[in-house]
C-alpha positions in Angstrom: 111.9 134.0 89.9 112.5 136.4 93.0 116.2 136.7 93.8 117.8 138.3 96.3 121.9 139.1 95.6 123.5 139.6 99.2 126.7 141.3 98.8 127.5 143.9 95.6 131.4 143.1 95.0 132.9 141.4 92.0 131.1 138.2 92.4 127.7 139.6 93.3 127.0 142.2 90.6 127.9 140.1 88.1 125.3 137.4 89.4 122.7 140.2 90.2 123.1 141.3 86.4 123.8 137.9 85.2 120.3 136.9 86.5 118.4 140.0 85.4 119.4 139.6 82.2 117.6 136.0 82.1 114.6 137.4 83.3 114.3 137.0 86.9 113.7 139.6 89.8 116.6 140.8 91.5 117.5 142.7 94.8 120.9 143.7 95.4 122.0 143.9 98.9 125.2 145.2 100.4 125.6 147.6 104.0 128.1 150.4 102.2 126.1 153.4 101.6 128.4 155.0 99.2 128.2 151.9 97.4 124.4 151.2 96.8 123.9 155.1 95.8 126.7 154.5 93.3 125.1 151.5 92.0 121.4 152.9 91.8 123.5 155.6 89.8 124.4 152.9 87.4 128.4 153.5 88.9 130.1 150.3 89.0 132.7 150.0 91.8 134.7 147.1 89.7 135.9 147.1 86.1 134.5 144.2 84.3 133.4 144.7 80.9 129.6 145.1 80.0 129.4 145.2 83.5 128.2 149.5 83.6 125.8 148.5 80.4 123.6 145.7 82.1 123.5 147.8 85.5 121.7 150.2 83.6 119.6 148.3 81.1 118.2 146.1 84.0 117.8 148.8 86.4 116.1 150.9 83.9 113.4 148.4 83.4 112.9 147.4 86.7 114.2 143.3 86.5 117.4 144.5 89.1 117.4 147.2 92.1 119.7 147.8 94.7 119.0 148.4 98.8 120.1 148.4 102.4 117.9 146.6 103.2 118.0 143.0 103.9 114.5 142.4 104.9 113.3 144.1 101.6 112.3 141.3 99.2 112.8 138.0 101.8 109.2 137.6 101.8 108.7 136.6 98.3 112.4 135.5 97.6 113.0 132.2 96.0 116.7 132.1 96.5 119.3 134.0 98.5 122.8 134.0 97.5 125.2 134.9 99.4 128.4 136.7 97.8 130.3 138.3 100.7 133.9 138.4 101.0 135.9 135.6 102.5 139.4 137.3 103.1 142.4 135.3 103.8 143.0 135.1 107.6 146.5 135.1 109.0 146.4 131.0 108.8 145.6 131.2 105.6 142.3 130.0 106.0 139.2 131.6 104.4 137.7 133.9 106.9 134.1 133.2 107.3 132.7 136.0 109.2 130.9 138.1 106.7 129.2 134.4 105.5 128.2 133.8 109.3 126.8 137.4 109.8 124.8 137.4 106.7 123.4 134.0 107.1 122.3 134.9 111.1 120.5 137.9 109.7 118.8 136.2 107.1 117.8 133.5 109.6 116.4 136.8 112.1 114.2 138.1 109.0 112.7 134.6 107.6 109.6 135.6 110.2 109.1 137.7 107.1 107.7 134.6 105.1 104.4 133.1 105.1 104.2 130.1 107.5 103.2 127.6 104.7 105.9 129.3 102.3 108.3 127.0 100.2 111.8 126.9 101.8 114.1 130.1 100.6 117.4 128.7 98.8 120.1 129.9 100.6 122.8 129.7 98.2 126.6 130.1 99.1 128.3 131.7 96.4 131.1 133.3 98.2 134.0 130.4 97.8 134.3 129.1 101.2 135.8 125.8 102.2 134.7 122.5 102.7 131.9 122.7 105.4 130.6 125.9 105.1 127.2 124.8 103.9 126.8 123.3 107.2 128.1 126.3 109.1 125.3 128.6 107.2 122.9 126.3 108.0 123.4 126.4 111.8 123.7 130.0 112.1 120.5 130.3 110.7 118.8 127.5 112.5 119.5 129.3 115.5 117.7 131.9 114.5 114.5 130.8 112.4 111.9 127.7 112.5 111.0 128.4 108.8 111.9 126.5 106.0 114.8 126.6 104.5 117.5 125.2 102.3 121.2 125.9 101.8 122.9 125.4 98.7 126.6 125.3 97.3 127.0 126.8 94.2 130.3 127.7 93.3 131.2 130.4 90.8 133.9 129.9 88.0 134.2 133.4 86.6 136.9 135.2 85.2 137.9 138.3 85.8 137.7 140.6 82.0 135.1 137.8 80.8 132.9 137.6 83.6 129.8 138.8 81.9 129.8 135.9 78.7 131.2 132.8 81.8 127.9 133.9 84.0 125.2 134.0 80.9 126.7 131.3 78.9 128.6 128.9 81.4 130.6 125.9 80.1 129.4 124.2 83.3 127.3 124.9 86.7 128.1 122.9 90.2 125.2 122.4 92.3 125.8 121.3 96.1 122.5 120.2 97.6 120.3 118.1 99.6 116.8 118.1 98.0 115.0 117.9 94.3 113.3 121.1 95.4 116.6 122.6 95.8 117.8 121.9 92.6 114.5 122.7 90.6 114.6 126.1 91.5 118.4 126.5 91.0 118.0 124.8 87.7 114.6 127.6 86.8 117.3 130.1 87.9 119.9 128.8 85.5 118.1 127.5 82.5 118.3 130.3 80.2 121.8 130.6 81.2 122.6 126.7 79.9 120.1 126.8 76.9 122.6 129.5 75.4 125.6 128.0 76.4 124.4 124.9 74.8 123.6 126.3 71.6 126.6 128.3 71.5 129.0 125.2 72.0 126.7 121.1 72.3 130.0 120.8 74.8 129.1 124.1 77.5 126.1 124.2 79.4 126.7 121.3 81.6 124.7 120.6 84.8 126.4 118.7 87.7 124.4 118.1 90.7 126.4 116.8 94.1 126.5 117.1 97.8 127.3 120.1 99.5 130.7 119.2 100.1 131.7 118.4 97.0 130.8 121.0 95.5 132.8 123.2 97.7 136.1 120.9 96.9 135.5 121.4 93.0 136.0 125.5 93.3 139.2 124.9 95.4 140.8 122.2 93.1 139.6 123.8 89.9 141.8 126.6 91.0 144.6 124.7 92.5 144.9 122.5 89.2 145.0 125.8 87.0 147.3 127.3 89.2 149.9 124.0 89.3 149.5 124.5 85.6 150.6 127.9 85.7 153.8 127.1 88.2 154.7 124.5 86.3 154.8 126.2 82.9 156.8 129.1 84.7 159.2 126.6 85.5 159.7 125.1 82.0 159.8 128.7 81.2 163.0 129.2 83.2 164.3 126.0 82.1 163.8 126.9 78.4 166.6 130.0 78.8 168.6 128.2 80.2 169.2 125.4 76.8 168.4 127.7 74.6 164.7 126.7 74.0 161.2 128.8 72.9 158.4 128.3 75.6 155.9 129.4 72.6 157.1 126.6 70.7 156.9 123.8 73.5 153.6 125.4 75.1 152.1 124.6 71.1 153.8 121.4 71.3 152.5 119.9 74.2 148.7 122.3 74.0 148.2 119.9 70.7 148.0 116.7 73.2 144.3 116.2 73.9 145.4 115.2 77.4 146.4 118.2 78.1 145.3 120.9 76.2 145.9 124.6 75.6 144.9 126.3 78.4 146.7 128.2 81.2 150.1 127.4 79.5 151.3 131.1 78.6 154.4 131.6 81.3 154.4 135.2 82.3 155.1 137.0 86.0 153.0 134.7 88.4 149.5 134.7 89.0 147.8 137.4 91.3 144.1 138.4 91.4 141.3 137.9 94.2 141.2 134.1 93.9 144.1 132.1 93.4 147.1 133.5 95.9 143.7 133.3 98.4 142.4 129.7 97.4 145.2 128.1 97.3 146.5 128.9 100.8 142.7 128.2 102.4 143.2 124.4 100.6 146.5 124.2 102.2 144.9 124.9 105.8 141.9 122.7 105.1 144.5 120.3 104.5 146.6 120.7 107.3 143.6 120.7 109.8 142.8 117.0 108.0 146.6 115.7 108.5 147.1 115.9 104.9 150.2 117.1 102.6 149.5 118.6 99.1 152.9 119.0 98.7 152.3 119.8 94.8 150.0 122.9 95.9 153.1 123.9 98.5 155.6 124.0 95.5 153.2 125.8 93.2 152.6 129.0 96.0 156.7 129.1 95.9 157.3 128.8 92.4 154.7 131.8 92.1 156.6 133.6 95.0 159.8 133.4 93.0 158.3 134.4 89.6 156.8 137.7 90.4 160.4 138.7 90.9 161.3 137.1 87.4 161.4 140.6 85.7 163.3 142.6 88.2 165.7 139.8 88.5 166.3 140.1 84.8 166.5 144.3 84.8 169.1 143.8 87.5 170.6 141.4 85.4 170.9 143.4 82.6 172.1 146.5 84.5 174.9 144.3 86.2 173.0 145.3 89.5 173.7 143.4 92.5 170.3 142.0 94.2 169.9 144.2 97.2 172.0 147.1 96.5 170.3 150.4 97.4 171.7 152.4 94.3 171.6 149.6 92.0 169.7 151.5 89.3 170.2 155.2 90.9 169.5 157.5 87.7 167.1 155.0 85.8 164.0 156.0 84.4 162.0 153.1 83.3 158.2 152.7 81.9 155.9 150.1 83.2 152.6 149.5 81.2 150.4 147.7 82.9 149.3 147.3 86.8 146.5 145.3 86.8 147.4 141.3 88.0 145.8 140.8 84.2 143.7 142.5 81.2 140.5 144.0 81.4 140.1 144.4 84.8 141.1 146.9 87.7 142.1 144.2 90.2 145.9 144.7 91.6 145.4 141.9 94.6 148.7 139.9 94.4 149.8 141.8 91.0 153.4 141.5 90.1 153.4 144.9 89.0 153.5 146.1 93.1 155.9 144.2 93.9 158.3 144.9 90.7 157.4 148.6 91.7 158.8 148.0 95.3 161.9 146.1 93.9 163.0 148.7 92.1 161.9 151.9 93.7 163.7 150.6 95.9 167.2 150.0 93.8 167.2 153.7 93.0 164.9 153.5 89.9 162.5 156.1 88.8 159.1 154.8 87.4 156.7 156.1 85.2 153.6 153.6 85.0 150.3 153.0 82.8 146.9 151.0 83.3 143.6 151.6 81.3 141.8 151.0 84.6 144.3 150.3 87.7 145.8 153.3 88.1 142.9 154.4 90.6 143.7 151.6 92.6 147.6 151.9 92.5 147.9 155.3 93.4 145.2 154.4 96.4 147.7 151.8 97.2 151.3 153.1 97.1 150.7 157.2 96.5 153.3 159.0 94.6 156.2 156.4 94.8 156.0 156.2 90.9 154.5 158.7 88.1 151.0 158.1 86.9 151.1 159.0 82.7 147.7 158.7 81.1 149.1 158.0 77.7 150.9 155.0 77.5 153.1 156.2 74.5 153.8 159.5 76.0 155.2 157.7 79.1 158.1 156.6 76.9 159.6 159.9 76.4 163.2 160.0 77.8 163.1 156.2 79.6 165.9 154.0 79.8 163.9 151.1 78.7 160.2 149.7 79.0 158.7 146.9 80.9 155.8 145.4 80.3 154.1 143.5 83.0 149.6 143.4 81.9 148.6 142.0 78.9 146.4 144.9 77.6 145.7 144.6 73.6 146.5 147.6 73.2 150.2 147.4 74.4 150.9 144.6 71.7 149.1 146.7 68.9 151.4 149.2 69.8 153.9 151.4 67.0 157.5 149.7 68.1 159.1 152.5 66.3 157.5 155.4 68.1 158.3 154.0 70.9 162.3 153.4 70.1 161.8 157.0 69.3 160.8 158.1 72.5 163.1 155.9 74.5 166.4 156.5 75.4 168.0 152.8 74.1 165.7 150.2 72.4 165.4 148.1 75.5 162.4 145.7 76.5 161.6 143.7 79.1 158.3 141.6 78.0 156.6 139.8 81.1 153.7 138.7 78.9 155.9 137.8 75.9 153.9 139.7 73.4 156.2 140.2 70.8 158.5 137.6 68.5 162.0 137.7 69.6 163.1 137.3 66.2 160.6 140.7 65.0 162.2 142.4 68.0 165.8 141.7 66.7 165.4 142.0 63.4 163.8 146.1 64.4 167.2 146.8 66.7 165.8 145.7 69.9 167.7 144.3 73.6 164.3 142.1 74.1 164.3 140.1 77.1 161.1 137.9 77.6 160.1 134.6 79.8 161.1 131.3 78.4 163.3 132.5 75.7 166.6 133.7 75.0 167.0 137.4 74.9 167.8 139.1 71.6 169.9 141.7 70.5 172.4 141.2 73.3 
């Protein structure tokens, strides 16, 4: 099939590779310059493993190429997506603009098509709130008499594992209308849930619905995986307190069918391009409909309070008073990691900023390491903190080392090299990577989330 990929950010390029790789046609679309010439370059903008390897495969033989052009392709397009940006507005509300704009333009070029052509799929991508569909579709029957059909389909990606969630998806939401609709997102899909099937019998499901609904599954898929993630933080902090082990409890309760193992690792908070965002444009859809989710209001305050978990406990440990300006005058401390998680180069809403502010501005001095954020950081906050490009060598001469992204490589890390390097064989562990009774039985002050520190 003909596809045409409006919008080349995180959720766009790995559709407009996902779909290549399954054999359809694909133009890429976006209105930065800079960008486009990267991408026919085979640059990615984004981090997202495979990602750089599929640009170039697909561009290479033809199946995906990259424009400025909207009306290139809309002629003999199947299906539009549309995979814009839909910032957070000051309300908290998804800000639709970028969706409006690129559905009026579409809706000015459709003169393009044949008169007797099949209606173009217009498929919203983007996550936008409940409603949206209908918004697209009036912007762009304002602008065109020509058939056409717009279609919710939200995406359920993860960032570091976006590549293997797009080809082999454990399930695809379809918002529409029409049979037609879903025959040609099903054509574009098929190959996607054939190897998801055969992967796993349980993946490749297929859930037609209206519009509507479909919208309302992206937001409470992420609202539910976020109260998870609030709530475990909370046990977490409860667990110090009587002396329990999260990692035990989290096993204890994963086991329960009910329930399950997922999204119950505490750590510092969730960040990233999706949740913080999601969550607060539910709330305002919520609002605007006289409803409370009070649940969703104590999740986005729990997460407030836990990105400060680990400069609390530094302070702590220092015998710091919150606030004080030379609380930690004269320290030198190591953070590895920046990123809001591993495998990716997204800091939107990472803890890492704001344990950076919190102790910049107690007087520390920070020396900090990310496989692939450090780009972004040093875009972000300049030369408040020292940028080391080896993550061991950063150690040398710190008063102790935080640990705040999940990288692999981090927990494969020598502990003894790095007590060598270090000043005093102090840890603090936001991603609990390491046994508290390894770290105490090698000499360590360990501090971690949900557990008692060691070595105290």
């Amino acid at each position: 099939m003909q596809v045409m990929v409006i919008g080349s950010g995180y959720v766009g390029l790995v559709a407009a590779v996902g779909f290549a790789e399954s054999g359809h046609s694909v133009i890429g679309v976006d209105v930065d310059v800079a960008k486009i010439k990267k991408l026919r370059q085979g640059i990615s903008p984004i981090y997202e493993p495979g990602l750089d390897e599929l640009l170039k495969k697909h561009q290479e033989s033809g199946a995906l190429k990259f424009t400025l052009d909207m009306q290139e392709g809309i002629a003999v397009a199947h299906a539009a997506f549309i995979c814009v940006g839909t910032p957070q507005s000051e309300d908290g509300s998804a800000d639709l603009q970028f969706v409006i704009a690129v559905a009026k333009e579409l809706g000015r070029h459709m003169h393009l098509r044949a008169k007797d052509a099949k209606p173009l799929i217009v498929v919203d991508k983007s996550t936008v709130p409940v409603g949206t569909a209908a918004k697209v579709t009036a912007a762009m029957a304002a602008e065109t008499d020509q058939a056409f059909e717009v279609v919710s389909n939200p995406e359920f990606l993860r960032e570091g594992c976006a590549i293997d969630d797009f080809l082999l998806p454990d399930r695809v939401v379809i918002g529409c209308r029409t049979d037609y609709a879903e025959a040609i997102m099903k054509g574009l899909y098929q190959a996607h849930l054939d190897a998801a099937r055969k992967r796993n019998p349980e993946g490749g499901k297929w859930f037609r619905m209206d519009p509507p609904s479909a919208e309302m599954t992206k937001y409470t898929a992420n609202a539910m995986l976020a109260l998870r993630i609030s709530f475990m933080n909370e046990i977490a902090a409860l667990c110090e307190k009587v002396g329990a082990d999260v990692d035990f409890v989290k096993v204890g309760i994963g086991s329960d069918h009910r329930i399950g193992k997922y999204f119950l690792n505490p750590g510092p908070g969730f960040g990233g391009s999706c949740f913080p965002k999601d969550l607060q444009a539910l709330l305002k859809i919520a609002r605007e409909n006289g409803q409370s989710l009070r649940s969703l209001e104590a999740t986005v305050e729990v997460n407030r309070h836990q990105k400060q978990v680990l400069a609390r406990k530094v302070r702590e440990h220092y015998g710091c008073v919150t606030g004080a300006t030379a609380g930690l005058a004269g320290k030198r401390f190591v953070l590895w990691g920046l990123a809001f998680k591993a495998h990716t180069d997204d800091i939107r809403e990472a803890m890492a900023l704001e344990l950076i502010e919190n102790l910049v501005g107690q007087g520390a001095e920070l020396i900090v390491h990310d496989f692939e954020a450090m780009p972004n950081v040093k875009a972000r906050i300049g030369d408040k903190v020292r940028y080391a490009e080896d993550f061991m060598a950063a150690c040398e001469g710190a008063d102790a080392l935080l640990i705040a992204t999940e990288w692999p490589q981090y927990q494969q890390a020598d502990l003894k090299a790095v007590a060598e390097r270090l000043k005093a064989k102090v840890m603090f562990d936001g991603r609990n990577l390491f046994r508290p009774e390894t770290m105490k039985a090698e000499g360590w002050i360990y501090h971690s989330i949900g557990r008692l520190p060691v070595g105290l």
